[in-house]
Backbone as CSV, one residue per row, in Angstrom:
resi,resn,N_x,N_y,N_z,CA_x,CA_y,CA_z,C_x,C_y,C_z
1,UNK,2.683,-9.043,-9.528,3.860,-8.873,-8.706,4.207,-7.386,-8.552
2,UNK,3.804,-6.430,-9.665,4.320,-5.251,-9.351,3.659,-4.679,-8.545
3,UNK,2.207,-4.958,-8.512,1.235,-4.074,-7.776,1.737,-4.426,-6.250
4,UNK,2.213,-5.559,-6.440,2.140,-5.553,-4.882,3.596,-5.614,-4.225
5,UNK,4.369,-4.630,-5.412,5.482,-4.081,-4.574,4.938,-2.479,-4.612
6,UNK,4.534,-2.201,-5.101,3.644,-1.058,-4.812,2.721,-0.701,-3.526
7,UNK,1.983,-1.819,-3.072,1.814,-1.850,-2.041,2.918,-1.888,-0.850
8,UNK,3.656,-2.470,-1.010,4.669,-3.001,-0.288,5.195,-1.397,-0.071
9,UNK,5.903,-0.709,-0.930,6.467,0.817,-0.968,5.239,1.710,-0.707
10,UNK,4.564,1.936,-0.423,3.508,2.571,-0.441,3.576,2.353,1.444
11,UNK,3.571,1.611,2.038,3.573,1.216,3.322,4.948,2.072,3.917
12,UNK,6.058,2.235,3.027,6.724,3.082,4.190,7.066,4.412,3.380
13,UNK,5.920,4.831,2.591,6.263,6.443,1.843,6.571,6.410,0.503
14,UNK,7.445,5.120,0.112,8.097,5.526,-1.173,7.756,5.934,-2.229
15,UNK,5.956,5.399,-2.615,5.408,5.324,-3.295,4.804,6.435,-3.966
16,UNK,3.532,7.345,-3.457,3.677,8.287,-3.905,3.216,8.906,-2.341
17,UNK,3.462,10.198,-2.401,3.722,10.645,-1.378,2.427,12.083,-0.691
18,UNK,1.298,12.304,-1.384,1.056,13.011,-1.501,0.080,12.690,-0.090
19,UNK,-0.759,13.600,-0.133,-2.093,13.412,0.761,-3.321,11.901,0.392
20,UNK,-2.945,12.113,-0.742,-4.031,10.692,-1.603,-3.633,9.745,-1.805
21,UNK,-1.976,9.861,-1.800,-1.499,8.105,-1.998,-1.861,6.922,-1.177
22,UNK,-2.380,6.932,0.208,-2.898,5.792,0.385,-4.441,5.396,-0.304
23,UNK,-5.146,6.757,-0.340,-6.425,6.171,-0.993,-6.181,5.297,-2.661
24,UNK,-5.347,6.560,-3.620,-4.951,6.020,-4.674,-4.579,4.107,-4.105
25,UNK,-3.425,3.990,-3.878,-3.143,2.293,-3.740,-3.939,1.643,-3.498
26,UNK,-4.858,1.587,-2.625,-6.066,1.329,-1.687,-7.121,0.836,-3.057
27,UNK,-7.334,1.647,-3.892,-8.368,1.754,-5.002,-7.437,0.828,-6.412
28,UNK,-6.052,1.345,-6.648,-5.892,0.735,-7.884,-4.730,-0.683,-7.778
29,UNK,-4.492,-0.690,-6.350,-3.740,-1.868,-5.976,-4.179,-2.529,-5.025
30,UNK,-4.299,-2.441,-3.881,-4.521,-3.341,-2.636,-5.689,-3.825,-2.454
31,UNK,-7.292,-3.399,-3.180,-8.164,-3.901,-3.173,-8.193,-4.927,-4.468
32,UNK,-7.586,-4.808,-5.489,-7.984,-5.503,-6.620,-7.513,-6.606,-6.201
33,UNK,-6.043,-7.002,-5.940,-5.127,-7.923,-5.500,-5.505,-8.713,-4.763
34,UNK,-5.578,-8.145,-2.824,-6.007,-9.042,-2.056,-7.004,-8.821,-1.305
35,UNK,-7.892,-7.643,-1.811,-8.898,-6.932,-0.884,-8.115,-6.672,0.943
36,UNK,-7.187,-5.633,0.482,-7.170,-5.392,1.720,-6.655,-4.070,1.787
37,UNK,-5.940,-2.830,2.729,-5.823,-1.748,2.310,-4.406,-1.790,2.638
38,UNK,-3.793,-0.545,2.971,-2.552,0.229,2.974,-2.203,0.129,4.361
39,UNK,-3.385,0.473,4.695,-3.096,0.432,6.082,-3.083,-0.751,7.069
40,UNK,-3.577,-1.940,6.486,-3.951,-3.160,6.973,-2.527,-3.885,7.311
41,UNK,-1.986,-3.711,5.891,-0.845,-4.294,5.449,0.345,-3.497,6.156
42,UNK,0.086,-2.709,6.420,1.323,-1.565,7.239,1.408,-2.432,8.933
43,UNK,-0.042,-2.759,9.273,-0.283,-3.510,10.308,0.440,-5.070,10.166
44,UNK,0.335,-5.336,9.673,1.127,-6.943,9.761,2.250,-6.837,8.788
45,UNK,3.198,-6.101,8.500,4.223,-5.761,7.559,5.141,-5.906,9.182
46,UNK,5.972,-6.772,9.425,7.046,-6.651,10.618,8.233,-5.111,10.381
47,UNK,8.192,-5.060,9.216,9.613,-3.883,9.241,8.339,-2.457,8.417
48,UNK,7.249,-2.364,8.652,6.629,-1.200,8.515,7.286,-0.194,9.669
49,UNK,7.108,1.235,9.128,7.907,2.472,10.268,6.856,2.634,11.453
């Protein structure tokens, strides 16, 4: 559940913010979970920015 409010925050910045934070999530959250990325999920997220 946490990882994937991590994902979830990660989709509109909160998460970490740097140049690498989508790869980071991508690698230690969103693939393990549901195999999918940051950016996927930003795509079908209705209230993504």
């Amino acid at each position: 559940m946490v990882l994937g409010l991590l994902l979830h925050e990660q989709v509109h910045r909160v998460g970490l913010r740097n140049q690498y934070g989508d790869w980071v999530v991508n690698i230690l959250v969103a693939y393990p979970i549901i195999f999918t990325t940051v950016e996927d999920y930003a795509k079908a997220s209705p209230d993504a920015p």
